[in-house]
Kinemage of the C-alpha trace (Angstrom):
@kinemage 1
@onewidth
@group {chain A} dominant
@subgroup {mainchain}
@vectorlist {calphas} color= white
{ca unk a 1} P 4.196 -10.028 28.367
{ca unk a 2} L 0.333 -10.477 29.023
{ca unk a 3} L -1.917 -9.906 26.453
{ca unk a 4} L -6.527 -9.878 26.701
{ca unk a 5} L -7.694 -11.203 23.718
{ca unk a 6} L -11.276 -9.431 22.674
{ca unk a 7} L -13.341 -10.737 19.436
{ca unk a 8} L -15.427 -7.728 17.936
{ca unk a 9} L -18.217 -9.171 15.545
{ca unk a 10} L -21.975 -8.795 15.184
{ca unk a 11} L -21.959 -5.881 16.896
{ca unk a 12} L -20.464 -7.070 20.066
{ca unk a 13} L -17.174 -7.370 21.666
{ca unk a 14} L -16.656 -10.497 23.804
{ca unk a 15} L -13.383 -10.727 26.044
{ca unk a 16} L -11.827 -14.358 24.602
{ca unk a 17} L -9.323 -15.158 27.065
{ca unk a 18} L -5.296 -14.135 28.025
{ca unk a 19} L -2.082 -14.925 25.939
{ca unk a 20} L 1.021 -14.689 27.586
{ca unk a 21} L 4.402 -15.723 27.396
{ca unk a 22} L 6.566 -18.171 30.219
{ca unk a 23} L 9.630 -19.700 29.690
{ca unk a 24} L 10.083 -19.357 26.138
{ca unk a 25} L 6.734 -20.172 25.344
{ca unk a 26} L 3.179 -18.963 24.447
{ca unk a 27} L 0.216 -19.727 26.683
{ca unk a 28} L -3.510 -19.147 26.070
{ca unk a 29} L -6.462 -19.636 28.210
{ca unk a 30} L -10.526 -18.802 27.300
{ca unk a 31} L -11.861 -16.397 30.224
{ca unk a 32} L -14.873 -18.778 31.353
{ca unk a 33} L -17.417 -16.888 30.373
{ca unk a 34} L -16.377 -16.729 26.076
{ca unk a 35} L -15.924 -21.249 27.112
{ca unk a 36} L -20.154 -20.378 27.485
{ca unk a 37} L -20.867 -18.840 24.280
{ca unk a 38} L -20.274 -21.934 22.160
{ca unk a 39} L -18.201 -19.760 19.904
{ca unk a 40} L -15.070 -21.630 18.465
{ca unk a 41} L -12.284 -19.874 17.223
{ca unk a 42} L -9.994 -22.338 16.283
{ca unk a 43} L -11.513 -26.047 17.163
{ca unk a 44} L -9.253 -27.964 15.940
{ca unk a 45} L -6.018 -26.659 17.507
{ca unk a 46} L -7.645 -24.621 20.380
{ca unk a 47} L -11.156 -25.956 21.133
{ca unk a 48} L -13.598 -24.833 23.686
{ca unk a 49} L -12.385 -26.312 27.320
{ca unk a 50} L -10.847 -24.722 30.310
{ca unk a 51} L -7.229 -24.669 31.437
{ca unk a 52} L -4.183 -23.383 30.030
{ca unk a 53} L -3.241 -24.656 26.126
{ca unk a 54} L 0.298 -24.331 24.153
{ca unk a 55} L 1.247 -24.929 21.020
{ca unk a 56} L 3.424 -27.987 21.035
{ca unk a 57} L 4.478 -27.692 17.380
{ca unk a 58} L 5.345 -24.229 17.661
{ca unk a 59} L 4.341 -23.471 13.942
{ca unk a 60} L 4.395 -19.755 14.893
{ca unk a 61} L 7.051 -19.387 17.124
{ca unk a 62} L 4.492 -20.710 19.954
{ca unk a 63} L 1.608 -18.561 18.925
{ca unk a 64} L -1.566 -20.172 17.372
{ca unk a 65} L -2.227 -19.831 13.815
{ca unk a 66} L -5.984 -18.479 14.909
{ca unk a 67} L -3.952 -15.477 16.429
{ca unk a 68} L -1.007 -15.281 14.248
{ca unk a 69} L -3.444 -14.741 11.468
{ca unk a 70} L -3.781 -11.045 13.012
{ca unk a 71} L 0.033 -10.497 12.280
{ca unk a 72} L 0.928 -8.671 8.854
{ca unk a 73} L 3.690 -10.400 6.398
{ca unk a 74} L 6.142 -8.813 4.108
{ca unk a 75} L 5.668 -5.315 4.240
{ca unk a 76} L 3.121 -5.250 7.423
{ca unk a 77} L 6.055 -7.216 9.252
{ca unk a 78} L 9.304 -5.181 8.617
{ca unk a 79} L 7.017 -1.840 9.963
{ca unk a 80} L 6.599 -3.408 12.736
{ca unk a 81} L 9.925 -4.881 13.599
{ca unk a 82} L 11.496 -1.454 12.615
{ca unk a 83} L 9.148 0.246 15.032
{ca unk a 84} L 9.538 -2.058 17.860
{ca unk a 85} L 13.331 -1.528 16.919
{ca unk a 86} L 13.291 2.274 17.311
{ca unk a 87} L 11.248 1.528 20.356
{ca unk a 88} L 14.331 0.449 22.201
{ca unk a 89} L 13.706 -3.333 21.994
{ca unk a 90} L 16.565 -5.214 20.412
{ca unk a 91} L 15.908 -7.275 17.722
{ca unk a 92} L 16.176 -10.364 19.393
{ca unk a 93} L 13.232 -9.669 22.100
{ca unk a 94} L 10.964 -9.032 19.459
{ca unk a 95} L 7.951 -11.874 20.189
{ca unk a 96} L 5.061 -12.702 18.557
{ca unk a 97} L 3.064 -10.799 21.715
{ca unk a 98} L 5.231 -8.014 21.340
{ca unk a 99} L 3.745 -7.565 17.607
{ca unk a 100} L 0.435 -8.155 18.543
{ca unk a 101} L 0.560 -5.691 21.142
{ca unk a 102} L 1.229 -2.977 18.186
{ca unk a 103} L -1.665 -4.207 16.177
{ca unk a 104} L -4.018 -3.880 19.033
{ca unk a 105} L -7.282 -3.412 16.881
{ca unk a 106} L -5.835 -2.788 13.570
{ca unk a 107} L -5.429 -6.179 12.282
{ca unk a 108} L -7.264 -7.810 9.643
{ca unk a 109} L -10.109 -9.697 11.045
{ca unk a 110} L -12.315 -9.387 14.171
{ca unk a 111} L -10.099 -10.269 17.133
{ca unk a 112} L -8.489 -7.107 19.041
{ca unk a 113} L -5.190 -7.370 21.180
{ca unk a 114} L -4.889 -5.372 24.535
{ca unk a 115} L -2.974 -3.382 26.134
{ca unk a 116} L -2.317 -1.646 22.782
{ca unk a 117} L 1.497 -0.188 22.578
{ca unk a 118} L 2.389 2.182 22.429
{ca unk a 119} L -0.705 4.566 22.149
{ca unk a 120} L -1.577 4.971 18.402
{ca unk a 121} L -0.867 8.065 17.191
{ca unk a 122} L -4.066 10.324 15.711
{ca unk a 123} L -4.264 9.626 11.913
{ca unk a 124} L -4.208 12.188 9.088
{ca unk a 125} L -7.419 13.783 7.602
{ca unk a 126} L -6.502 13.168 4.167
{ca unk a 127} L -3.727 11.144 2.641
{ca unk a 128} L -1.136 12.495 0.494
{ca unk a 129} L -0.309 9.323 -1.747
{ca unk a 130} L 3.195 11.397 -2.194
{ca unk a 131} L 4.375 11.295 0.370
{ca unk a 132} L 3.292 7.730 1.694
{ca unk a 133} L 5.049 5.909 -1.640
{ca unk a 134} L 8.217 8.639 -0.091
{ca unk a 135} L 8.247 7.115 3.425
{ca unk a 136} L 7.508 3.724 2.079
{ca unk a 137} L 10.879 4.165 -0.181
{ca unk a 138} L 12.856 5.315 2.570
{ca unk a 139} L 11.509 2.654 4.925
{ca unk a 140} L 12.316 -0.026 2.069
{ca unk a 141} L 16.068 1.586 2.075
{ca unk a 142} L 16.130 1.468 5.809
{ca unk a 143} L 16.821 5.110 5.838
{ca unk a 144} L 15.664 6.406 9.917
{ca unk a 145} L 12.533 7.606 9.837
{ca unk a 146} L 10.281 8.954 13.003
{ca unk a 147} L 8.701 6.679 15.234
{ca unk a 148} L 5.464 8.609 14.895
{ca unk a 149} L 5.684 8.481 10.519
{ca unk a 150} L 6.383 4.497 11.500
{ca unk a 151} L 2.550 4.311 12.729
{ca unk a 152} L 1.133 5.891 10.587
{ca unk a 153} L 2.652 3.633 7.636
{ca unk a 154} L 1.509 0.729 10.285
{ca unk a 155} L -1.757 1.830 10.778
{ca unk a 156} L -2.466 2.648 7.200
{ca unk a 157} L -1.464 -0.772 6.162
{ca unk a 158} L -3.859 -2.458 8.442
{ca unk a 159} L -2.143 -5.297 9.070
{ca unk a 160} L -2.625 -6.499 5.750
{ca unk a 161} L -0.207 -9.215 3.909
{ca unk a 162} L 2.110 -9.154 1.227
{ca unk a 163} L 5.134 -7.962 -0.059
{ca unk a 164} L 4.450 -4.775 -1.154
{ca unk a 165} L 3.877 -1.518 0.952
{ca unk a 166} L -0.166 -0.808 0.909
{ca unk a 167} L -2.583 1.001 2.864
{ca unk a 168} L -6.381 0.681 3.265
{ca unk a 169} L -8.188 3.708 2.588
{ca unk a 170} L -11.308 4.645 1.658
{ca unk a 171} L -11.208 7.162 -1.837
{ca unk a 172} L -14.427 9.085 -3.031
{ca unk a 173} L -16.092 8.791 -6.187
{ca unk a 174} L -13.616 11.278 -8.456
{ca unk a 175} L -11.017 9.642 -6.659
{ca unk a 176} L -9.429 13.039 -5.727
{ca unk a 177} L -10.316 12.682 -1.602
{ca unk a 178} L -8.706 9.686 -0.047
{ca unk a 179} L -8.506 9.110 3.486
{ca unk a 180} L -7.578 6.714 6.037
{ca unk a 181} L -10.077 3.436 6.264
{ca unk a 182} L -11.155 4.291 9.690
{ca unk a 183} L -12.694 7.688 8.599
{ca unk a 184} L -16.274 7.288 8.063
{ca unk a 185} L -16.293 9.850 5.184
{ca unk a 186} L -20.018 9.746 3.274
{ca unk a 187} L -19.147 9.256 -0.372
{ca unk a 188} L -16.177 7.606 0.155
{ca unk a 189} L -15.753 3.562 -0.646
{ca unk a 190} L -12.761 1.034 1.057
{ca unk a 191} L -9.676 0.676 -1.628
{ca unk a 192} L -6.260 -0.897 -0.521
{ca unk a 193} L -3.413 1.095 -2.897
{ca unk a 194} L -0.433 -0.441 -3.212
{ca unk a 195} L 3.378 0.819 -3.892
{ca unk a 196} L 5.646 -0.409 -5.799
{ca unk a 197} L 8.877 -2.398 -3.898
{ca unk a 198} L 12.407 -1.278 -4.383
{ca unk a 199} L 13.026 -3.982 -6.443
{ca unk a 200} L 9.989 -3.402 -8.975
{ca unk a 201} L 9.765 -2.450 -12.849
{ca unk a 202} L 8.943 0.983 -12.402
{ca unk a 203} L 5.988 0.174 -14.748
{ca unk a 204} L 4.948 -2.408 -12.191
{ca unk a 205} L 1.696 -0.015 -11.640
{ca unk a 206} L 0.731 -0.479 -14.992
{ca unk a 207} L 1.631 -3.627 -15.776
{ca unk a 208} L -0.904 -5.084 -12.900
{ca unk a 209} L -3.863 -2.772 -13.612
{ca unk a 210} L -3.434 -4.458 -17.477
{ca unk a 211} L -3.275 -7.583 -16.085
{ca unk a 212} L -6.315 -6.979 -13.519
{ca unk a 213} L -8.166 -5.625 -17.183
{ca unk a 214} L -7.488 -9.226 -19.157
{ca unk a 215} L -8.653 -10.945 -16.448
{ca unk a 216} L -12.005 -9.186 -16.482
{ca unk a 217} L -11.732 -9.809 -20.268
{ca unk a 218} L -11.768 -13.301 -19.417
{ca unk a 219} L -14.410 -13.446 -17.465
{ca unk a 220} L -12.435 -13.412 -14.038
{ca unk a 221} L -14.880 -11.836 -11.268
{ca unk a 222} L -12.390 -8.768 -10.244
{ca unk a 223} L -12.725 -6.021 -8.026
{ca unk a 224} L -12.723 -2.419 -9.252
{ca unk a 225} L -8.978 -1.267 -10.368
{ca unk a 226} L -7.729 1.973 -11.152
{ca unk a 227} L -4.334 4.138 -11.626
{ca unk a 228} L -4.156 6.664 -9.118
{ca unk a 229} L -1.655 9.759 -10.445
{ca unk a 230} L 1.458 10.135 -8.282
{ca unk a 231} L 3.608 13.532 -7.546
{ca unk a 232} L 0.506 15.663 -7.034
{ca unk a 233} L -1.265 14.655 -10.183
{ca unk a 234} L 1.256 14.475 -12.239
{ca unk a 235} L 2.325 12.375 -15.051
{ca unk a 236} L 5.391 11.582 -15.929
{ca unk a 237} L 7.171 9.802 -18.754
{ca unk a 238} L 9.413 7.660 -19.344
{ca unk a 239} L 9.390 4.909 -16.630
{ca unk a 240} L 12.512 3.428 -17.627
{ca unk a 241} L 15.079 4.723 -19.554
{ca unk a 242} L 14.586 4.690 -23.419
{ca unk a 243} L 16.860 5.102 -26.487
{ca unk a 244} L 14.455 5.291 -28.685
{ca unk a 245} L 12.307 7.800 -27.723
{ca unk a 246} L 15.211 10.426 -27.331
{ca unk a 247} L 15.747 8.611 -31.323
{ca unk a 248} L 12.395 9.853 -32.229
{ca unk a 249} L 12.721 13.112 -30.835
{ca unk a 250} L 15.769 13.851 -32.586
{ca unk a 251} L 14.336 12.597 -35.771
{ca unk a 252} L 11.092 14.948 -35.398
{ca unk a 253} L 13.677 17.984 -34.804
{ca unk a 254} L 15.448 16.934 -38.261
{ca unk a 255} L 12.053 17.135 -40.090
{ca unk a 256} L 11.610 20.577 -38.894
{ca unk a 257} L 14.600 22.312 -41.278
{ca unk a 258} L 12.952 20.122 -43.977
{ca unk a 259} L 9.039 22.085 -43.579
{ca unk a 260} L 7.192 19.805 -42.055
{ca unk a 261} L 5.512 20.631 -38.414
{ca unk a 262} L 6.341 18.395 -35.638
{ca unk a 263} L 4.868 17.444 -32.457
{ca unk a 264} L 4.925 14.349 -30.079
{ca unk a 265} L 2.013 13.130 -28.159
{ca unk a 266} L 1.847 11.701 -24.922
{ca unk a 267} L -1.032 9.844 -23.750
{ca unk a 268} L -1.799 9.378 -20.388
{ca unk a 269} L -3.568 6.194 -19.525
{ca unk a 270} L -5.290 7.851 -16.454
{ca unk a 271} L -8.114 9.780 -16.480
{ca unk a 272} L -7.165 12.496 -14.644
{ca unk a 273} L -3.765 14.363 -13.986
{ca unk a 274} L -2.874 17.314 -13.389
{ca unk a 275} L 0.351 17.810 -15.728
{ca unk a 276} L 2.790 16.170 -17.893
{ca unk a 277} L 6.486 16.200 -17.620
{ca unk a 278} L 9.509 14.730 -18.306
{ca unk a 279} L 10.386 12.029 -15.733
{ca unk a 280} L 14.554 13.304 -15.156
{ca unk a 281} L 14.720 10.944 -12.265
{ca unk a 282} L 14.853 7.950 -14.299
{ca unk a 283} L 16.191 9.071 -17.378
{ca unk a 284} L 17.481 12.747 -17.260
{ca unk a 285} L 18.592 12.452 -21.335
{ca unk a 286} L 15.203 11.705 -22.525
{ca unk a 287} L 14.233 15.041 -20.636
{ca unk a 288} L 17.444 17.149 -22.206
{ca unk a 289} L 15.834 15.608 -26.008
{ca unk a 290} L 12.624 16.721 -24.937
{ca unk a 291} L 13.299 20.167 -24.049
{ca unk a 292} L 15.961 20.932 -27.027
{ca unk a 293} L 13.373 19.440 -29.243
{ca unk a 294} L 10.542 22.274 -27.630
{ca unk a 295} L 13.052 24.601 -28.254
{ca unk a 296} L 13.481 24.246 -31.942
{ca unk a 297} L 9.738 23.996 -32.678
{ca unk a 298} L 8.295 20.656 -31.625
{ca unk a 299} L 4.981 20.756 -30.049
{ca unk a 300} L 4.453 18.948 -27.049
{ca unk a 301} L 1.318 17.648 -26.127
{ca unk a 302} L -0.615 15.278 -23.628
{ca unk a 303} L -3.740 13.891 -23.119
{ca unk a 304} L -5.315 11.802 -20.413
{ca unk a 305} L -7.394 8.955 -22.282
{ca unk a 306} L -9.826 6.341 -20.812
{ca unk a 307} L -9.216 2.726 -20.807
{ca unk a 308} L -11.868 -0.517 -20.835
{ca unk a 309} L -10.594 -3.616 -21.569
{ca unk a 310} L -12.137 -3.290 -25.070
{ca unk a 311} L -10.838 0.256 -26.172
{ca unk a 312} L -9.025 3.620 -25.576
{ca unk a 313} L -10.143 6.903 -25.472
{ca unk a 314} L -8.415 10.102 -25.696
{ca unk a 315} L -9.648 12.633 -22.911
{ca unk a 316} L -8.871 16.302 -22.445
{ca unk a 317} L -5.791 17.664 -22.867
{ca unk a 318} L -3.570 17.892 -20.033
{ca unk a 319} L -0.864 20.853 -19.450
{ca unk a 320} L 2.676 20.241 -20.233
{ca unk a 321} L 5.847 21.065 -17.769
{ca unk a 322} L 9.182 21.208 -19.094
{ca unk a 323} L 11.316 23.225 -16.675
{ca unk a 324} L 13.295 20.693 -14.717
């Protein structure tokens, strides 16, 4: 496999040189003309001078780190492996070209990879956040998915690194349009949102937008944060299973045939969603408690609220669902 190398900055987009693998190994030469613009990529490991250079350590499985760089980790990596995979290429003629040639000019960073394969497929207008975290799950539990819902995920993630499955969007100001990062859409500001792994706290969500909030507190320069709501708005409750709650419930039923008025509260730390309901998935009892507890007279309420890192705010009231 051949591969032109093209670096897109300032405006311009210079043709760098040729990777290509021989023999088991990765080769690399600068076109002459890039050896003239005193640009230098790498000058340690791959400086400015003509002929062909390798990488005798092989730190990369022969590619240099200047160009490995482009490659995704973690979750980037299995997308692509599982494409090239449903590609027809067995697992073990999977290169470090090969990848590159799917990243083409959707990597992180200014250097572009060509000829792309295959084709990228045309990206959607607006992302449902759904039904990405649904083909991320699936992808995670190596359930077969379509090649074409395989880019997407890839070219939503953006070659980005980590773990967990992200994508790079840009979201506007009310944070109710979000679409992909390549869509120049006026209002609309670059977030990466990520998903949890299948081996996460369900709460993981939560757990990093407090930590992201203490680190402000503490003087930590952070970017913006937020919770975006999942399942069309929704919010649901409880994200893991809990004993206690379906204790409380029972015990605010009890009160009931003793005069008093009951009702349970559930407050949203979002500011914005579109209903509350019982979360059956994870613990379908808690939802039975809720619903027998409706039944005999409990009021059920929600409310979004907002959150700073020095207080909490109840917000409007948000509708409540209780049919499973």
């Amino acid at each position: 496999m051949r591969l032109e190398v093209y670096l897109n900055a300032r405006g311009e987009r210079r043709f760098v040189g040729l990777l290509e693998e021989r023999g088991g190994d990765i080769l690399f030469e600068y076109d002459k003309r890039f050896l003239d613009s005193g640009i230098e990529l790498s000058p340690f490991l791959l400086p400015l001078r003509p002929g062909v250079a390798s990488d005798p350590k092989r730190t990369f499985d022969g590619l240099f780190g200047v160009f490995n760089d482009s490659l995704p980790d973690g979750w980037g990596l299995l997308l692509l492996d599982r494409l090239l995979r449903r590609s027809g290429l067995p697992l073990e003629r999977i290169t470090p070209l090969s990848r590159l040639s799917l990243v083409g000019s959707g990597g992180m960073g200014a250097l572009e990879y060509e000829p792309v394969t295959p084709d990228p497929d045309p990206l959607p207008e607006r992302i449902d956040l759904d039904g990405v975290a649904e083909e991320a799950w699936r992808t995670l539990n190596e359930d077969p998915l379509p090649v074409e819902t395989l880019r997407t995920l890839m070219a939503l993630n953006g070659s980005s690194c980590g773990a967990r499955p992200k994508i790079m969007v840009r979201v506007s100001g009310d944070r109710r349009l979000i679409v992909p990062d390549a869509v120049a859409e006026p209002g609309c500001d670059p977030w990466l949102i990520k998903f949890p792994a299948r081996h996460d706290d369900p709460a993981i969500g939560r757990m990093e937008y407090a930590c992201s909030l203490a680190a402000k507190r503490a003087g930590i320069e952070m970017p913006e944060t937020a919770l975006f709501p999942g399942r069309d708005g929704a919010a649901y409750f409880p994200d893991a299973p809990t004993q206690r709650g379906i204790k409380h419930l029972h015990g605010l039923t009890d009160s009931l045939a003793q005069g008093y008025e009951g009702a349970v509260c559930f407050v949203i730390q979002m500011e914005q969603a579109d209903f509350f309901a019982p979360n059956d998935h994870t613990h379908p009892a808690f939802g039975q408690a809720l619903r027998q507890a409706a039944q005999a007279g409990v009021a059920v309420l929600a409310r979004c609220c907002t959150v700073t890192p020095d207080s909490l705010t109840l917000g409007e009231a948000v509708p409540v669902r209780l049919s499973p």
